[in-house]
C-alpha positions as CSV (number, residue, x, y, z in Angstrom):
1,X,-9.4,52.2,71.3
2,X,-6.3,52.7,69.6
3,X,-3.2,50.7,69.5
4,X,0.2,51.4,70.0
5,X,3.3,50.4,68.5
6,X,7.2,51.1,69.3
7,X,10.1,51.4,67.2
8,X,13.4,52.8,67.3
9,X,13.9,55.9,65.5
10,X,16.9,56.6,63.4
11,X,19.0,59.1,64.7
12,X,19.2,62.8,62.2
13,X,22.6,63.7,61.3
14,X,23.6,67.5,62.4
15,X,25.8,69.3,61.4
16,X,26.6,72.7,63.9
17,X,26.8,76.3,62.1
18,X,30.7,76.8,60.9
19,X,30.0,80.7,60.2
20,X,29.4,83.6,62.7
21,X,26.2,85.1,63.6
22,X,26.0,89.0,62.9
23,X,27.1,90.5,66.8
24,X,23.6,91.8,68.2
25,X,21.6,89.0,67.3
26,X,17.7,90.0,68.2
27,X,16.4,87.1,70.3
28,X,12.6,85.8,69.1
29,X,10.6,85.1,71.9
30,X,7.8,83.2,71.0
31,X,5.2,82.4,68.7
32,X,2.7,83.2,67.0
33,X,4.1,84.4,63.6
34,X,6.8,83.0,63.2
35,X,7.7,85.1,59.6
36,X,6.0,88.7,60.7
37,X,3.8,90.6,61.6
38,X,4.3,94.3,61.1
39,X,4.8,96.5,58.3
40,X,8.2,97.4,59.7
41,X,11.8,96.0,57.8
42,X,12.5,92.4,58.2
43,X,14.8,93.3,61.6
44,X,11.9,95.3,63.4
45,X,9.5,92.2,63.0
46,X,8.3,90.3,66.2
47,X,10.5,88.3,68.1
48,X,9.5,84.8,69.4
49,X,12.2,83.3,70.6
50,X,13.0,81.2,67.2
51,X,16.4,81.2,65.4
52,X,17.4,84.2,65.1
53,X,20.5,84.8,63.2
54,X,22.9,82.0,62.0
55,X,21.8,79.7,59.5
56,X,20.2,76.5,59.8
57,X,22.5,73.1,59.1
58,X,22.2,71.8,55.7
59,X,20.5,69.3,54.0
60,X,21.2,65.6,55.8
61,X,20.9,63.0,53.6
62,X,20.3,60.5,55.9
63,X,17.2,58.3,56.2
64,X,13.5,58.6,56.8
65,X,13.6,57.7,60.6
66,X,10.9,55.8,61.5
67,X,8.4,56.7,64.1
68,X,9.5,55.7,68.3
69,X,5.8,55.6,69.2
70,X,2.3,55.1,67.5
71,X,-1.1,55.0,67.9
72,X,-2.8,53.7,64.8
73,X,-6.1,55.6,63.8
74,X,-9.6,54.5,65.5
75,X,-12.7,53.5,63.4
76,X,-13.9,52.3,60.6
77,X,-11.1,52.6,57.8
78,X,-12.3,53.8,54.2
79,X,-9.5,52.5,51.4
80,X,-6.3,53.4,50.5
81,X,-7.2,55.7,48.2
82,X,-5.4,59.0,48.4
83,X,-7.7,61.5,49.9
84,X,-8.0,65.1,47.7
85,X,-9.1,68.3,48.6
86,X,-12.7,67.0,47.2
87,X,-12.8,64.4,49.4
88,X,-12.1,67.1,52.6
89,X,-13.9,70.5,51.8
90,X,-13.0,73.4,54.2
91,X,-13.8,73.0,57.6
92,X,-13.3,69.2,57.5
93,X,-10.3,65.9,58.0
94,X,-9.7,62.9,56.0
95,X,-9.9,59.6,57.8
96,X,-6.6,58.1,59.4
97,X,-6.3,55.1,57.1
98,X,-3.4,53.4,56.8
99,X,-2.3,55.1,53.6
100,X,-2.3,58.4,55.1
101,X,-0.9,57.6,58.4
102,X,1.6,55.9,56.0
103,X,2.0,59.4,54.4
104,X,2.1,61.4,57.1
105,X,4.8,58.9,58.8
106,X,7.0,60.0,55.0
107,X,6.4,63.2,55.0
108,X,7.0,64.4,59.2
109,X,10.6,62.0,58.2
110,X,11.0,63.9,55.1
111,X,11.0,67.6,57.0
112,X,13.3,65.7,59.9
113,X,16.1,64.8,57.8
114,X,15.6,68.1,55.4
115,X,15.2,70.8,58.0
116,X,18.2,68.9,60.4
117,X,15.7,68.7,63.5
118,X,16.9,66.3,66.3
119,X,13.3,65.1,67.2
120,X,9.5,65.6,66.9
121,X,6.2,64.9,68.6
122,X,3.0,65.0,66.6
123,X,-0.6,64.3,67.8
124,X,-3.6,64.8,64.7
125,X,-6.8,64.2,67.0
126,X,-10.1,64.0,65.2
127,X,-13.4,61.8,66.6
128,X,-13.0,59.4,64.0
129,X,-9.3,58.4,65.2
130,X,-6.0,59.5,66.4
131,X,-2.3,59.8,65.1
132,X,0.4,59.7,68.0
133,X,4.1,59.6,67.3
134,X,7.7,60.6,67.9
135,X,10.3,60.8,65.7
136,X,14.1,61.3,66.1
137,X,15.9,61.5,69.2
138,X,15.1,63.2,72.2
139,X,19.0,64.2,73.3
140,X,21.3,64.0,70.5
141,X,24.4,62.3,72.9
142,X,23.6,59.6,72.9
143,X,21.0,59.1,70.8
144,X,18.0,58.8,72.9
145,X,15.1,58.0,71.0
146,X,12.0,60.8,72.0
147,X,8.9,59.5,73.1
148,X,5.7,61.1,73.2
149,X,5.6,61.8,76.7
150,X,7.8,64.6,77.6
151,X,7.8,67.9,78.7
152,X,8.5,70.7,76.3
153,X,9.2,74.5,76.4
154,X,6.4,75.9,74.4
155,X,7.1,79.5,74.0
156,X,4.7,82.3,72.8
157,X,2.0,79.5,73.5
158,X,2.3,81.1,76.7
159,X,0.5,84.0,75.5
160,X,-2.3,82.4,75.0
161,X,-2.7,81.4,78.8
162,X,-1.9,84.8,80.2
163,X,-4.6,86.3,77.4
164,X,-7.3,83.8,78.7
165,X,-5.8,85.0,82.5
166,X,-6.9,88.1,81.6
167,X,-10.0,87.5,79.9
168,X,-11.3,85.5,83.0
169,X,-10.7,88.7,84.8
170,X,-12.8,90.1,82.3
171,X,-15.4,88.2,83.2
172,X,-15.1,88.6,86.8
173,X,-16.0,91.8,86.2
174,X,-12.3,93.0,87.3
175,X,-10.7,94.5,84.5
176,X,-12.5,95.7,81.2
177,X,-10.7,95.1,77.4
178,X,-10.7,98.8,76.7
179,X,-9.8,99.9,80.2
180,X,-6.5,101.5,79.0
181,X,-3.3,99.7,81.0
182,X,-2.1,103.1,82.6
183,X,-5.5,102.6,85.0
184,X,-3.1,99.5,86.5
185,X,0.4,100.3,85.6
186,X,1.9,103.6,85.3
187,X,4.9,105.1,83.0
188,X,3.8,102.8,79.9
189,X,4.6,104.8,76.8
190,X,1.3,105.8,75.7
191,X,-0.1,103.8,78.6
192,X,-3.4,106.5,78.9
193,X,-4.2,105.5,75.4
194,X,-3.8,101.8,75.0
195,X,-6.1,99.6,75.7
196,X,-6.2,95.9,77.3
197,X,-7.4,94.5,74.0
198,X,-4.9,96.4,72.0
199,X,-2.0,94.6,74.0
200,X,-4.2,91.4,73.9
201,X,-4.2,91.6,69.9
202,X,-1.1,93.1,69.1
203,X,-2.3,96.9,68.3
204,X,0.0,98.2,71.2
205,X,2.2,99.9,69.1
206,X,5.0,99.4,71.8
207,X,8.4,98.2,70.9
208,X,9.7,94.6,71.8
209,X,12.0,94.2,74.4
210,X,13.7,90.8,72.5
211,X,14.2,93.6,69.6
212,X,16.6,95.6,72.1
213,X,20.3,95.0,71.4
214,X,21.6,95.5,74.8
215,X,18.8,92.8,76.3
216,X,19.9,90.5,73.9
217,X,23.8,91.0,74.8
218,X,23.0,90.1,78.3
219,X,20.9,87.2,77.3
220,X,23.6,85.7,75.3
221,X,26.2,86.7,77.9
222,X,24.8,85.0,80.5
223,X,21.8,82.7,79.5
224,X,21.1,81.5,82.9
225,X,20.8,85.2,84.5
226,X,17.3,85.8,86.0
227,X,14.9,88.6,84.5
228,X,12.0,90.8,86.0
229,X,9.1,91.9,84.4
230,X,10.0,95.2,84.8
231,X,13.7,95.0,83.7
232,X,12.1,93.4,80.4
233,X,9.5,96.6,79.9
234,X,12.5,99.1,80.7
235,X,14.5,97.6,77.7
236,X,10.9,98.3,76.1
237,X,10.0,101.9,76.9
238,X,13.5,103.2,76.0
239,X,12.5,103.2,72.3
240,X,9.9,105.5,70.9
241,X,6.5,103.9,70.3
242,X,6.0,102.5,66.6
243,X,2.9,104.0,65.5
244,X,-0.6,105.1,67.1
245,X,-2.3,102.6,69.4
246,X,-4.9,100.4,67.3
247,X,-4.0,101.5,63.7
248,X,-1.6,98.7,63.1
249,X,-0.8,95.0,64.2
250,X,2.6,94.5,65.4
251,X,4.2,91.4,67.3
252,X,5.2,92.4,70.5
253,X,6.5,90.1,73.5
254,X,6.1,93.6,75.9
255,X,2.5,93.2,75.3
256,X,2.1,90.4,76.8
257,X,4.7,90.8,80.1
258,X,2.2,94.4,80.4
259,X,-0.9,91.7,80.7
260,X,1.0,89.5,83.3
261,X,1.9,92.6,85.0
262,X,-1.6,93.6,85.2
263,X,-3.2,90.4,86.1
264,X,-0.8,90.3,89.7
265,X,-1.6,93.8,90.3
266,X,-5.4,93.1,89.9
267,X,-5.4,89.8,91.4
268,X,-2.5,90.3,94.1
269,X,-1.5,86.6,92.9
270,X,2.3,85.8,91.8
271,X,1.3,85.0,87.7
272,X,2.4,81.4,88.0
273,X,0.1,80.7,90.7
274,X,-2.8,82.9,89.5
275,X,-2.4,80.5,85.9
276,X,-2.5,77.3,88.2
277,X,-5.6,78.3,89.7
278,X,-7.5,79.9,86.8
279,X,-6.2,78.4,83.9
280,X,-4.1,75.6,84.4
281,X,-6.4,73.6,86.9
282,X,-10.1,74.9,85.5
283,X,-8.8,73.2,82.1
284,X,-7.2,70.1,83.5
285,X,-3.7,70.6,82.4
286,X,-2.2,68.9,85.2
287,X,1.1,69.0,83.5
288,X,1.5,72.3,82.3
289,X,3.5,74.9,84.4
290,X,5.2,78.4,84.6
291,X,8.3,77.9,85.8
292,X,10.1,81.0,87.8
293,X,13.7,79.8,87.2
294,X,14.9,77.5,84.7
295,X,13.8,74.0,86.4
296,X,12.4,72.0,83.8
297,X,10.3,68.9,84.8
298,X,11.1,65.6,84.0
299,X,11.3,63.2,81.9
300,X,12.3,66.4,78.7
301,X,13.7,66.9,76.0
302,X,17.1,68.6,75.5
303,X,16.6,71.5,73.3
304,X,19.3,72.8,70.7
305,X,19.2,76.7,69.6
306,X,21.8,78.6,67.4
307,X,20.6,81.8,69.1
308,X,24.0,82.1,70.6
309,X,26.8,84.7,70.1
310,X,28.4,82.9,67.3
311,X,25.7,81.7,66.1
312,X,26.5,77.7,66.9
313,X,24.1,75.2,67.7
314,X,24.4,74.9,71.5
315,X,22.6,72.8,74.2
316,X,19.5,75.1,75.6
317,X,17.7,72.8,78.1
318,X,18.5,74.7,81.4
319,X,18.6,78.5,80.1
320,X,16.6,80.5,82.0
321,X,13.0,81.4,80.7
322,X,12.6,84.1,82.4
323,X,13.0,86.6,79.7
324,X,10.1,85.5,78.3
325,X,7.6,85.2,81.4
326,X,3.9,85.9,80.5
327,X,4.9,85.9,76.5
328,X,6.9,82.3,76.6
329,X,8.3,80.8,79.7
330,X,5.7,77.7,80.5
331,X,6.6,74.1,79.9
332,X,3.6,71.7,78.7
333,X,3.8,67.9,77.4
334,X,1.4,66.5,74.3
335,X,-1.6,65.6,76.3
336,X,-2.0,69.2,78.0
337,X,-1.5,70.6,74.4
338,X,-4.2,68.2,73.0
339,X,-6.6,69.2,75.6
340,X,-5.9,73.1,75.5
341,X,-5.9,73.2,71.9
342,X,-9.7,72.7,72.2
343,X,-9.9,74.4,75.4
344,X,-9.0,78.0,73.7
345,X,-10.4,77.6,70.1
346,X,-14.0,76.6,71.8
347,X,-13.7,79.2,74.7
348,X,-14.9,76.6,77.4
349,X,-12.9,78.5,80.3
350,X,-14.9,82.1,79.1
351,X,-18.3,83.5,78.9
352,X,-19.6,83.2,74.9
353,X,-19.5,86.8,74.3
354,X,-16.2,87.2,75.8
355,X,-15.3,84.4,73.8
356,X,-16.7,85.9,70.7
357,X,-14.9,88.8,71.0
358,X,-11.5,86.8,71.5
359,X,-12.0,85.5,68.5
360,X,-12.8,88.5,66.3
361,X,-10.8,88.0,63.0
362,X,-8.2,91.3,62.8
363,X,-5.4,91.5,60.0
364,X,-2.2,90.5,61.0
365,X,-0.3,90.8,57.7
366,X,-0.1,86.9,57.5
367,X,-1.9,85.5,54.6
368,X,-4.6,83.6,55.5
369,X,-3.9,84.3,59.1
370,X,-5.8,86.5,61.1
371,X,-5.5,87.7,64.9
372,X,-7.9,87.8,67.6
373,X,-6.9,88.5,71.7
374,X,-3.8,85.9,72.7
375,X,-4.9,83.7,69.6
376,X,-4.9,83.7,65.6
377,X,-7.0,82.1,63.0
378,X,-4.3,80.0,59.9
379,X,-6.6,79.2,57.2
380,X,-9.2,77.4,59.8
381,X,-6.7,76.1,62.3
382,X,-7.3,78.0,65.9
383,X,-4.8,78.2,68.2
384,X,-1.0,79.4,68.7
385,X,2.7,78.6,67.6
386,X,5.8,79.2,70.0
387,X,9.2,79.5,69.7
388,X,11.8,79.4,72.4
389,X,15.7,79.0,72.4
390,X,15.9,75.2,71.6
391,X,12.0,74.5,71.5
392,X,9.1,75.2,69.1
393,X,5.2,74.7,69.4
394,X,1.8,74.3,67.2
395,X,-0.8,74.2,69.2
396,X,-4.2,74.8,67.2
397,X,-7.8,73.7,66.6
398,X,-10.0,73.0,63.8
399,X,-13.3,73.4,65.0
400,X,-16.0,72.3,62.5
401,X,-13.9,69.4,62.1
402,X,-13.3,69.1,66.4
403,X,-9.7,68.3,65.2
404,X,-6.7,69.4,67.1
405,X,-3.1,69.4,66.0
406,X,-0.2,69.2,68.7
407,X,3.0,69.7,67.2
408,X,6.7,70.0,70.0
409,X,9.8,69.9,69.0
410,X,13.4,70.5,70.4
411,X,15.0,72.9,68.2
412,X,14.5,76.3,67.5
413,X,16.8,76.3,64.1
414,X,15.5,78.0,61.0
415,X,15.6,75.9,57.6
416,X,15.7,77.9,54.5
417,X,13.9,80.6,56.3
418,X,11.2,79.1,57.9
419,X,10.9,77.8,61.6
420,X,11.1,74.1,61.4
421,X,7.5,74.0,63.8
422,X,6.2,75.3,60.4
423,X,7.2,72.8,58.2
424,X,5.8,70.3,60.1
425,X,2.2,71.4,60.7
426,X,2.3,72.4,56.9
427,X,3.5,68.8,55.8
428,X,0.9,67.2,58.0
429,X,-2.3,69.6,57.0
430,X,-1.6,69.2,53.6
431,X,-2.5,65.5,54.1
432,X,-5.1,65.3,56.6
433,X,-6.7,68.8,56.1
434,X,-5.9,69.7,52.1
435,X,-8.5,72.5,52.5
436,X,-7.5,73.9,55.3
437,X,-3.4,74.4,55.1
438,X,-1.4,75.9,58.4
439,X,1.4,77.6,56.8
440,X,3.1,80.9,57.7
441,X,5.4,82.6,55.2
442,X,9.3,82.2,55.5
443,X,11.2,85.1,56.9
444,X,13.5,86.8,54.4
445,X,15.7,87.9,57.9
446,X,16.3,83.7,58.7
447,X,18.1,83.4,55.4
448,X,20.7,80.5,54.4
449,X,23.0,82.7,52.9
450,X,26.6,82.5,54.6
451,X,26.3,86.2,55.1
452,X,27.1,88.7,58.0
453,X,24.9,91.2,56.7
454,X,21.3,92.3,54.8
455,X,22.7,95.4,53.6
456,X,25.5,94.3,51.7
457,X,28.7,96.7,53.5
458,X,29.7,93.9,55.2
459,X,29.2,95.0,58.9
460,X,26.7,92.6,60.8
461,X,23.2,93.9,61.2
462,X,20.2,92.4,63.4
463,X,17.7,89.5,62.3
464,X,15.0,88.6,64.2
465,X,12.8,85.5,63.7
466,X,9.0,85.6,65.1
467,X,6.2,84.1,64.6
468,X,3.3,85.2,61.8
469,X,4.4,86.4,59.0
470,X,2.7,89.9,57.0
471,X,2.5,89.4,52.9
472,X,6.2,90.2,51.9
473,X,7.3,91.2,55.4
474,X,8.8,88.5,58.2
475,X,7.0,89.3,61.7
């Protein structure tokens, strides 16, 4: 049984974004890489709903804040001895002991304070014990400590729910992986050729709608204006397709919202209720939800997101998700996360072969990461990241371990390039998994520099953050 402790956290320091973003900022909608995935320039990488454009605060200087809730590691407790990578080969976690809770508590403060973010929850589950805390502050004004108990956006992690959706289908005997998506929907680019498991892994070849200039001008415009599926998928199919169905991997949000669109044509179900019944409820995740509008469950966080016009740090809580729908709207607290985590690495809502075939390693241009159907593969850890304006998500699995990592957090602001979710899962892994590392590449596009511009001529140009990142190339 573990025990739990409370403290008040310190509160970070942040400082909002004094220079202009470029004018069409390229929203990221959720997750997965959040540095890129194609082979395209840094601005045609995938968009997951991170920070997009303006540049993340600086450096604070401010204190380690100590943890607002604990739960000390169970079982029996080797010494304090720092473990190495000897002592945790691949595929395995050190033991919680005091020391490396201790270093974990120093270095999840360290990225807080460095990286400017306003708060942090982080569970490290493994059977030998569990590490449960929350740093910083859940609202900035006026300070509210955050707890480990609320409701988070979790972006592209959404994916992975409408992927299994589809996959149950799969096994229903409903819809088969290569049947190609124009059997369900018609006037997708292409639609004749690609398949359900190319949309499911990213080998669509269809342009992202968060990529499209004028969909990102009426985000920002109006964040709380509603979005259809197919108003998303029309920004979409107005751009030529970017290379032959299955020949490349490229981060996509319209693959996904084709998947959701298919599942309620299929199933005659609205998506959110045909999640609830087959996904949400079958894996006991009695807290998760895919909201229609922009209601957002209490007790939450408030999120904070520079992906505005002029690229300040603004208040994001009550945008409207619907933008990202099957690819990123759904909300989620710790505990779901915990329990999904092993849900979707270990395929317990699937048949084994469909399972299997989920999780067939294909290159995503990530070192060390590969991608299978709705999920990827960073050096061991299963699972998915997300990224939504104000929010960010790790959600992933280590199986010959039976370790899961939950990391949520309430900004969305790049630091030095990489999204702050990042930085976190790195720091902890590094500690309690030294063999087995999450880390995704930063993305040359979410750069510090106090510049309007990649090219150089001084007119803005596009950046888009995602979320996996190719060798050299942000996704």
């Amino acid at each position: 049984m573990t025990n739990r402790v409370s403290t008040r956290a310190a509160a970070p320091r942040w400082r909002p974004l004094a220079r202009p973003a470029p004018v069409a900022l390229l929203l990221a909608l959720a997750g997965l890489l959040a540095a890129g995935c194609s082979g395209g320039s840094p601005s045609e990488h995938p968009a997951a709903a991170g920070a997009v454009t303006a540049a993340p605060a600086a450096l604070s200087p401010t204190p380690t804040p100590s943890p607002t809730a604990t739960a000390s590691p169970t079982g029996t407790a080797s010494p304090t001895a720092t473990p190495s990578p000897t002592q945790a080969p691949s595929g395995t976690t050190v033991p919680l002991t005091s020391d490396v809770t201790s270093r974990l508590d120093a270095a999840i403060g360290r990225v807080l304070t460095e990286a400017s973010v306003p708060g942090v929850i982080v569970d490290v589950a493994t059977p030998q014990g569990e590490y449960l805390k929350a740093f910083g502050v859940s609202e900035r004004v006026p300070g509210t400590a955050m707890v480990t108990g609320l409701n988070m956006r979790i972006g592209s992690v959404t994916k992975t729910f409408t992927v299994t959706g589809v996959l149950r289908l799969v096994d229903q005997g409903k819809v088969g992986l290569d049947d190609p998506v124009g059997k369900y929907l018609a006037g997708v680019p292409n639609g004749e050729q690609i398949t359900l498991r190319q949309l499911a892994g990213m080998r669509s070849g269809l342009f992202s709608y968060t990529k499209d200039e004028d969909f990102v001008r009426a985000f920002q415009a109006d964040p709380q204006r509603p979005f259809t599926p197919d108003q998303l998928t029309a920004y979409a199919f107005r751009h030529p397709v970017n290379f032959p169905p299955g020949t490349e991997f490229e981060y996509s949000n319209t693959n996904t919202v084709l998947l959701g669109q298919v599942i309620e044509k299929v199933d005659g179900r609205p998506l959110g209720d045909f999640l609830k019944k087959e996904v949400f409820e079958p894996a006991d995740l009695g807290r998760t939800v895919f909201p229609t509008d922009n209601a957002f469950p209490q007790p939450h966080a408030r999120g904070y997101t520079n992906q505005t016009a002029d690229g300040t740090i603004q208040d994001a809580t009550d945008w409207n998700p619907s933008w990202g729908w099957a690819a990123g709207a759904a909300i989620s607290d710790r505990a779901d996360m915990k329990k999904w985590a092993k849900v979707l690495a270990t395929g317990s809502l699937l048949k084994p072969q469909t399972q299997a075939q989920r999780l067939e390693p294909q290159p995503s241009t990530a070192p060390g990461t590969s991608y299978g159907l709705g999920i990827f593969d960073n050096h061991g850890w299963i699972g998915h990241n997300g990224s939504l304006p104000g929010y960010q998500a790790v959600v992933v699995y280590l199986p010959s371990a039976q370790a899961s990592l939950v990391v949520l957090l309430n900004t969305d602001v790049a630091y030095r390039g990489s999204e702050p979710s990042t930085l976190f899962a790195k720091a902890i892994t590094e500690i309690v998994s030294p063999a087995n590392v999450y880390d995704l590449p930063a993305t040359p596009s979410q750069s510090d520099e106090p510049s309007g511009s990649e090219s150089g001529s001084g007119s803005p140009s596009p950046k888009v953050s995602s979320s996996v990142t190719p060798p050299g190339q942000p996704a």
